[in-house]
Backbone as CSV, one residue per row, in Angstrom:
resi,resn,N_x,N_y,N_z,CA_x,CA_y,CA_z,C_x,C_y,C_z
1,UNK,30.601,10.646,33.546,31.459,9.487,33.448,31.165,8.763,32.141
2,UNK,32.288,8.601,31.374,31.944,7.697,29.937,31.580,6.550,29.860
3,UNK,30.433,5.954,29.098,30.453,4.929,29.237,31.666,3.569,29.164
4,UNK,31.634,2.467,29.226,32.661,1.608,29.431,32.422,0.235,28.912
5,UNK,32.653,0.034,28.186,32.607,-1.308,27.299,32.809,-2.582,28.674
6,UNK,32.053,-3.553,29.131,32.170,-4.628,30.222,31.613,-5.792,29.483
7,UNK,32.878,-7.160,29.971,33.005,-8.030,28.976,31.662,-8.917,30.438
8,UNK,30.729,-9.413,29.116,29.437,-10.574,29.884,29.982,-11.026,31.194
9,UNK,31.181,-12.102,30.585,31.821,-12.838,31.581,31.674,-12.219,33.023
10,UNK,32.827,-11.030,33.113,32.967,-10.365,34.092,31.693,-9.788,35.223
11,UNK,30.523,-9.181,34.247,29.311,-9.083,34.602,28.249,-10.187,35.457
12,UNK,28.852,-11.354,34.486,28.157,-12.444,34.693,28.445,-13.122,36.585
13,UNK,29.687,-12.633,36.622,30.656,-13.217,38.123,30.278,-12.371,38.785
14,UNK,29.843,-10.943,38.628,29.573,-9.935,40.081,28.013,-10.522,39.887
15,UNK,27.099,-10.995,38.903,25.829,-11.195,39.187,25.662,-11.874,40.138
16,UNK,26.555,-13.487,39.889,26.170,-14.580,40.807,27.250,-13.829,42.234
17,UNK,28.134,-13.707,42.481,28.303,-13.341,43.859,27.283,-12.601,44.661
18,UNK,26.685,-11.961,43.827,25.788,-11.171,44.708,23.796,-12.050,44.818
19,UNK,23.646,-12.140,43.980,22.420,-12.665,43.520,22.584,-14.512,43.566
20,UNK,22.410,-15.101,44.873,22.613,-16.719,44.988,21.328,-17.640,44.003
21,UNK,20.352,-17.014,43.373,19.532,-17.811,43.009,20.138,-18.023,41.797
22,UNK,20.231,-19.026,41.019,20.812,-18.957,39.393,19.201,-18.869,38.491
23,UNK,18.447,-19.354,38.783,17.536,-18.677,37.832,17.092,-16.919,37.455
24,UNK,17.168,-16.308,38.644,17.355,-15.659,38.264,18.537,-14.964,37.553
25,UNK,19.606,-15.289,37.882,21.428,-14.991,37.400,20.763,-14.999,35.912
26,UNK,20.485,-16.249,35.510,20.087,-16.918,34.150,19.570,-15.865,33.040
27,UNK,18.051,-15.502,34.323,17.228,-14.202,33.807,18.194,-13.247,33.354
28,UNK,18.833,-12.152,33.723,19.570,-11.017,34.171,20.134,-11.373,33.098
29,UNK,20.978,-12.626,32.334,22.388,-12.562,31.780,21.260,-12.538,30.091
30,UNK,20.303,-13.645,30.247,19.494,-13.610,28.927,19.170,-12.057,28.344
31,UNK,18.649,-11.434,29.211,17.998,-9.931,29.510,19.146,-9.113,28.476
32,UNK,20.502,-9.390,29.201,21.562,-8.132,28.566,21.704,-8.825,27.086
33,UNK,21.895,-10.215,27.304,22.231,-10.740,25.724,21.220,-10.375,24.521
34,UNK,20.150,-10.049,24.907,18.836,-9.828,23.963,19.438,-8.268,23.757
35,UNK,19.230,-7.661,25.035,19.684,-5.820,24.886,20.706,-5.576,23.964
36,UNK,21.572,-6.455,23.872,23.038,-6.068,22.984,22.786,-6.278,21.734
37,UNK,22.506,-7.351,21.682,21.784,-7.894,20.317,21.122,-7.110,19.520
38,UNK,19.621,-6.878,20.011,18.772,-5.229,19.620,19.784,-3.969,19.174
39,UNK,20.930,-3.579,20.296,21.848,-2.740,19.863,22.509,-2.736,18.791
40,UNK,23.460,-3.864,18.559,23.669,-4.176,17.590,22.978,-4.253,16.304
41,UNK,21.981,-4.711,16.066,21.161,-4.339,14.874,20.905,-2.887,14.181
42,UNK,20.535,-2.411,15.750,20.264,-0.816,15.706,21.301,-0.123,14.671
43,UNK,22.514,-0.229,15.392,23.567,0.263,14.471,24.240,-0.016,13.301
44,UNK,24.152,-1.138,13.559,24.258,-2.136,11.801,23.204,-1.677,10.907
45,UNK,22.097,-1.844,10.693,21.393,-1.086,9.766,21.470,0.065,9.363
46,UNK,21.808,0.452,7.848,22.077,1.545,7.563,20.340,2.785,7.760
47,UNK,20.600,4.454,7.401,19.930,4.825,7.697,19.005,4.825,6.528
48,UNK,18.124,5.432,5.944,17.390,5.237,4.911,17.019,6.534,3.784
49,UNK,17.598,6.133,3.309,17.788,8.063,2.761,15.979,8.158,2.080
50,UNK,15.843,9.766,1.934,14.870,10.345,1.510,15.057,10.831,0.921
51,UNK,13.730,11.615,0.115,13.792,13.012,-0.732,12.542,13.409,-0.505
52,UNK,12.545,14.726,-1.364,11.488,15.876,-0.814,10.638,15.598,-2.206
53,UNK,9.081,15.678,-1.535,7.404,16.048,-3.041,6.861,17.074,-1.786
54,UNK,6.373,17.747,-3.091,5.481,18.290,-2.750,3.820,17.774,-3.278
55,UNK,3.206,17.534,-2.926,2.001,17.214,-3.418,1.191,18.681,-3.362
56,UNK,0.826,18.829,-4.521,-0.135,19.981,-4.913,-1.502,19.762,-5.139
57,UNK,-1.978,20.879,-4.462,-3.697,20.898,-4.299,-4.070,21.717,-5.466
58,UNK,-4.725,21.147,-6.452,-4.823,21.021,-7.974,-6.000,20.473,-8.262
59,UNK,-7.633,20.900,-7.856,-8.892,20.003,-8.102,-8.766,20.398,-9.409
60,UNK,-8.658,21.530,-10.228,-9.182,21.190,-11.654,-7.972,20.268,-12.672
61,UNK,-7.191,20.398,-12.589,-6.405,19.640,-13.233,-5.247,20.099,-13.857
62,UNK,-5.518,21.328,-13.875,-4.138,22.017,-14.450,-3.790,23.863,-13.444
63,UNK,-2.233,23.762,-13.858,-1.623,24.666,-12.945,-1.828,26.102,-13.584
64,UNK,-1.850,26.463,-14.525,-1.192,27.216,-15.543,-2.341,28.471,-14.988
65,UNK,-2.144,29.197,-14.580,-2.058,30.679,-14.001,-3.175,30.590,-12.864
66,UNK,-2.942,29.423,-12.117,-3.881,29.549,-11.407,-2.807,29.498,-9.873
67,UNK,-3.796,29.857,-8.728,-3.217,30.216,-7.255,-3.310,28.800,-6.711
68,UNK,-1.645,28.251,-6.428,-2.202,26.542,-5.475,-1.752,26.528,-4.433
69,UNK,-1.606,25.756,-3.562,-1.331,25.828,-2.001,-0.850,23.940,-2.474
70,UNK,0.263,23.996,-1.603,0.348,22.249,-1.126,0.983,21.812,0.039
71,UNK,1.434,20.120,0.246,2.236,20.400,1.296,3.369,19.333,0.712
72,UNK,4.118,19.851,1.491,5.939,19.189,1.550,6.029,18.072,2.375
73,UNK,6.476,17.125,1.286,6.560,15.607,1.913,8.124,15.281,1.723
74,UNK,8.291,14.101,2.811,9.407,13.217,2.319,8.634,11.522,2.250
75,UNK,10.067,11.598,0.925,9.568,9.683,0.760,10.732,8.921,0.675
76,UNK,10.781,7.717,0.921,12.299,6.839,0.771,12.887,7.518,-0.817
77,UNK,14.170,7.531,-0.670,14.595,7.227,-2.063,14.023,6.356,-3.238
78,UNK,13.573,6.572,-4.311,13.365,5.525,-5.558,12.100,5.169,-5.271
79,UNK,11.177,5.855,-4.227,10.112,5.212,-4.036,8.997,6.081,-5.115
80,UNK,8.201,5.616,-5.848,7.307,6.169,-6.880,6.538,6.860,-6.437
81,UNK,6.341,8.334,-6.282,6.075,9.653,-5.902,4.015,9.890,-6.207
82,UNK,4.012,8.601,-7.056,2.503,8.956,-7.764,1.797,8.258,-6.637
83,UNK,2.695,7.112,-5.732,2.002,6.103,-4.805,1.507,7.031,-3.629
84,UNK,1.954,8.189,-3.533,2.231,9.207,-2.194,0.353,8.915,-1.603
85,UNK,-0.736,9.546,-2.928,-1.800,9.598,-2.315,-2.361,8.481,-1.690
86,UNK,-2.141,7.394,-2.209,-2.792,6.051,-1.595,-2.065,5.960,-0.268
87,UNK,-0.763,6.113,-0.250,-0.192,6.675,1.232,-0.799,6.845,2.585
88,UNK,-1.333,8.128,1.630,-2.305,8.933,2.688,-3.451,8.766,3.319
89,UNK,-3.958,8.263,2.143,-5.175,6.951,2.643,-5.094,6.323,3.700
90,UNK,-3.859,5.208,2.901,-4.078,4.319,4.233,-3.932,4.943,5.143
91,UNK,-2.670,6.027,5.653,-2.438,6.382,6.865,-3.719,6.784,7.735
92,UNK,-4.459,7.266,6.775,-6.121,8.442,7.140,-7.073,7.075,7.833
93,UNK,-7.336,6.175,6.939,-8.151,5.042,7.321,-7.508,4.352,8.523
94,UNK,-6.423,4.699,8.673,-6.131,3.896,10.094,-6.073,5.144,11.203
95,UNK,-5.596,6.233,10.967,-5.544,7.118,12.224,-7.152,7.390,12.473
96,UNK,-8.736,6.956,11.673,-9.431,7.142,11.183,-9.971,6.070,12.782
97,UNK,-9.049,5.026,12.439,-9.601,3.950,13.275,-9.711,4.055,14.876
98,UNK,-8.455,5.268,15.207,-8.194,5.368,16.278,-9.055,5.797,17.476
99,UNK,-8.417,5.788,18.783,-9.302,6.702,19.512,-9.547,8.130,19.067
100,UNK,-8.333,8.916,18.703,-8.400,10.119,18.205,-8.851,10.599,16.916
101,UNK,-8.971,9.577,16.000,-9.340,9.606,14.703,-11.094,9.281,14.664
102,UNK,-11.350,8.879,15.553,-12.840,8.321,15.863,-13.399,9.687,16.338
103,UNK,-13.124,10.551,16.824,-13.720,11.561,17.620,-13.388,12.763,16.363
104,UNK,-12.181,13.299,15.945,-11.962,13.805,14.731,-11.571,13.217,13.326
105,UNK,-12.085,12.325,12.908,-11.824,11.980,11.557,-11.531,12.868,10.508
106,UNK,-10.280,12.360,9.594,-9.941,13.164,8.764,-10.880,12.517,6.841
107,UNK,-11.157,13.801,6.334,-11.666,13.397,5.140,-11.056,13.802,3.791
108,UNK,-10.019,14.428,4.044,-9.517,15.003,2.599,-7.880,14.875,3.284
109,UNK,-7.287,15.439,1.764,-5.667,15.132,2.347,-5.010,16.565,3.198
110,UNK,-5.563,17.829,2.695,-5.787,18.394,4.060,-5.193,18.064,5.106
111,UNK,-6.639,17.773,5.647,-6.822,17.289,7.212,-6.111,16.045,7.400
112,UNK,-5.798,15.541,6.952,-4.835,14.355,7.095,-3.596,14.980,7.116
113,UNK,-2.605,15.695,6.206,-1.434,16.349,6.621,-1.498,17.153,7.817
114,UNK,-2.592,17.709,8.409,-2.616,18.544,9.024,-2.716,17.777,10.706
115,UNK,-3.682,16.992,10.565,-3.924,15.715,11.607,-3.347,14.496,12.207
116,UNK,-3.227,14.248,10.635,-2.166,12.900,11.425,-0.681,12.731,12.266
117,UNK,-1.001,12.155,13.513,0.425,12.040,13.872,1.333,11.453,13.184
118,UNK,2.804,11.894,12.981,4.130,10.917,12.271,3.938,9.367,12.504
119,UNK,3.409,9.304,13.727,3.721,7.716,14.481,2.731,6.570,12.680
120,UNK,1.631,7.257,12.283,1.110,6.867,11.137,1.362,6.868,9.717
121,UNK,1.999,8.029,9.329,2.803,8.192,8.615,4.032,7.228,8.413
122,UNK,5.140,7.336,9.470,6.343,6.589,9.326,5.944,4.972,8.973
123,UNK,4.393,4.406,9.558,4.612,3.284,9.208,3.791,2.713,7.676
124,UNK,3.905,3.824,7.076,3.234,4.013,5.582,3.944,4.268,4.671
125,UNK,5.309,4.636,5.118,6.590,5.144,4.275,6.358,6.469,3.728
126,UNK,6.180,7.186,4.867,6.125,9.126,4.235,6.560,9.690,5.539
127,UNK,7.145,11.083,5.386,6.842,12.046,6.052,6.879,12.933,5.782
128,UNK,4.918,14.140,6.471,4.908,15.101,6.036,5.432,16.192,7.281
129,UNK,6.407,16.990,6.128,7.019,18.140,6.503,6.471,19.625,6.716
130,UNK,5.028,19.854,6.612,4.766,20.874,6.584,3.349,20.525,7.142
131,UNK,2.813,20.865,8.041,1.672,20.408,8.706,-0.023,21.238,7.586
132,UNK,1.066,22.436,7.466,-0.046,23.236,6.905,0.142,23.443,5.499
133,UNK,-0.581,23.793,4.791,-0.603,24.410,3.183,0.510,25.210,2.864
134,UNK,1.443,25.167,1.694,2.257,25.964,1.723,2.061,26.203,0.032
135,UNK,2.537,27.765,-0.039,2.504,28.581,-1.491,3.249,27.860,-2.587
136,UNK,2.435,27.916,-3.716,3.115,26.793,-4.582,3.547,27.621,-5.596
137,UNK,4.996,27.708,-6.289,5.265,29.329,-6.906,6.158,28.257,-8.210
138,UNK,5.146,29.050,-9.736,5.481,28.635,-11.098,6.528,29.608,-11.494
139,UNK,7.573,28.354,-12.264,8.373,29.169,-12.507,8.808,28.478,-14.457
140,UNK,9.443,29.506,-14.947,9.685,29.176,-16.479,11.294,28.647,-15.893
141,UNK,11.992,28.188,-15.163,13.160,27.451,-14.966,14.336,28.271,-15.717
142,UNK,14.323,29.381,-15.840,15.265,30.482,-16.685,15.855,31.428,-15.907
143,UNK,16.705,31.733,-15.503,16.735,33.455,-15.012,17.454,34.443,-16.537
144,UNK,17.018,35.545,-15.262,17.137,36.763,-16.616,17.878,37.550,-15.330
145,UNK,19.227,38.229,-15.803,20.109,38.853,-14.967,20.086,40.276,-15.577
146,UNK,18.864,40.731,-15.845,18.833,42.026,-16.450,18.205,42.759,-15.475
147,UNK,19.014,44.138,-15.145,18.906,44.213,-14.175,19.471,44.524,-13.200
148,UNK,20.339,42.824,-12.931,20.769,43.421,-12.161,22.298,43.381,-11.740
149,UNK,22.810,43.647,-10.677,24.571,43.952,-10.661,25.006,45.422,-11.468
150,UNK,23.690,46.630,-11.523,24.261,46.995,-12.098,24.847,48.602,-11.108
């Protein structure tokens, strides 16, 4: 059965016929007006666009013919990509704090992509997309069609 759009008013008249106390009536009608309200916001706010980093696991400092592993993040739009690690931090120092973070603490970013729940993340402004290490593949940004089609 679809839902059905019902005007307060109307709601408001089967409450009290049935329900003689008005404080509570009162309760019940405050209750939906807050619920709609919340709804309303919900949908009024637009959604929040993202984009994709990868953060690369890179201790010496440079890429250039060496084997890296990283992981795949998202971040708000326009948000500065260099802020990602302090990110992680915080997220680490607080899931760090937790019950679950107290018993396994995370110490590198690793174990933090790998560990932390989203619920910590989302309220740090990230999310990581790839729990585990993923192949990090250099490329000269060229193709060469030699070869092939033939």
């Amino acid at each position: 059965m679809p839902a059905e759009k019902i005007e307060l008013d109307l709601v408001q008249m089967v409450v009290e016929q049935n329900i003689p106390e008005k404080r509570i009536v009162a309760q019940i009608m405050e209750d939906l007006r807050r619920q709609l309200e919340q709804k309303e916001e919900k949908e009024s706010t637009p959604r929040q666009k993202k984009e994709f980093a990868i953060l690369v696991s890179d201790p010496e400092g440079h890429l250039e013919g060496k084997h890296k592993v990283g992981w795949v993040l998202q971040i708000p739009e326009g948000d500065d990509p260099a802020e990602i690690e302090k990110k992680i931090a915080s997220a680490a120092i607080e899931f760090n704090t937790s019950p679950k973070g107290r018993k396994l603490p995370v110490s590198s970013v690793g174990e933090a992509c790998e560990a932390i729940p989203p619920k910590f993340t989302k309220d740090h402004g990230f999310w990581i997309k790839t729990k585990e290490a993923v192949q990090v593949l250099r490329t000269k940004n060229k193709l060469s069609f030699d070869g092939l089609g033939e």
